[in-house]
N, C-alpha and C positions, 0 to 999 in steps of 0.2 A: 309611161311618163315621158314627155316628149319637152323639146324646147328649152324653154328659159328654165326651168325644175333641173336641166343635165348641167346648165352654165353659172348657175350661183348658189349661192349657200341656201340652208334652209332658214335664217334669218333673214336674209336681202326678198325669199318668197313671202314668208309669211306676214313682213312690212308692206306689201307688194299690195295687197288688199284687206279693206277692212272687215271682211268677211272670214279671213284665216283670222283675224286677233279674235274672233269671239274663243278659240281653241288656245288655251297659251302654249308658250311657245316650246316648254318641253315635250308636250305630249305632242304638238306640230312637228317637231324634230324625228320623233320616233317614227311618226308615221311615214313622214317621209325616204328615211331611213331605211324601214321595213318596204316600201314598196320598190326601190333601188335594188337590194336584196332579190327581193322575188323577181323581177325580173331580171338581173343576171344568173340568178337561179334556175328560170322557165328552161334555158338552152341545157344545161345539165342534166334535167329532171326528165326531160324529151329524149331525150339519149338514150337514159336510165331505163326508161317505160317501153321504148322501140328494142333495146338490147332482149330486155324482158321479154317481153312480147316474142321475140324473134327462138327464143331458147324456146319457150312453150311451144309456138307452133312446130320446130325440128324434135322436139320431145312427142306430141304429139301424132308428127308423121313416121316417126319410127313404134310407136304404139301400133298403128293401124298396117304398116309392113309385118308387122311380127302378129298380131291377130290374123291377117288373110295368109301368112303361111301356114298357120296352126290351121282355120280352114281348109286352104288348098291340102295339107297333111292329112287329117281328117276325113275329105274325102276320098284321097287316094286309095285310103286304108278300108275305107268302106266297102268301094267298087274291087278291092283284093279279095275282102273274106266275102261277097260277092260272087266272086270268080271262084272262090276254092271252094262255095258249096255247090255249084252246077254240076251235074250232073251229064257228062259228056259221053256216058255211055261207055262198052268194051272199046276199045284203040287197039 
């Protein structure tokens, strides 16, 4: 919503063209109303979704640290009992 819609009423728009009175004027009211709203809204909502976003992916990267230790663990433990069944002969 840009321009003249930020600087007058929503009576002084709706008078504005004959095109807005086929809508009257409470329902022209709300609408206007409501799209005011949503975009002082948008910058909150952007925030909200990027904050989000931001948790899941640090959630996510601590997922995959703590699976490839359980891995790297797993194999250690392999290449051990590995080791302790060879056979290295009298010492």
């Amino acid at each position: 919503m840009g321009g003249i819609a930020k600087k007058v009423k929503p009576q002084q728009l709706w008078e504005s063209r004959a095109a807005y009175k086929e809508c009257p004027l409470s329902i022209f009211q709300k609408h206007i109303y409501q799209e005011r709203t949503k975009q002082l809204a948008t910058s909150y909502w952007q925030h909200k979704w990027n904050k989000n976003a931001r948790e899941k992916i640090e959630q996510e990267e601590e997922m995959l640290k703590d699976w490839n230790q359980v891995q790297e663990n797993r194999k250690v433990q392999e290449l051990s009992e590995d080791l302790g069944t060879i056979d290295l002969g009298d010492t």
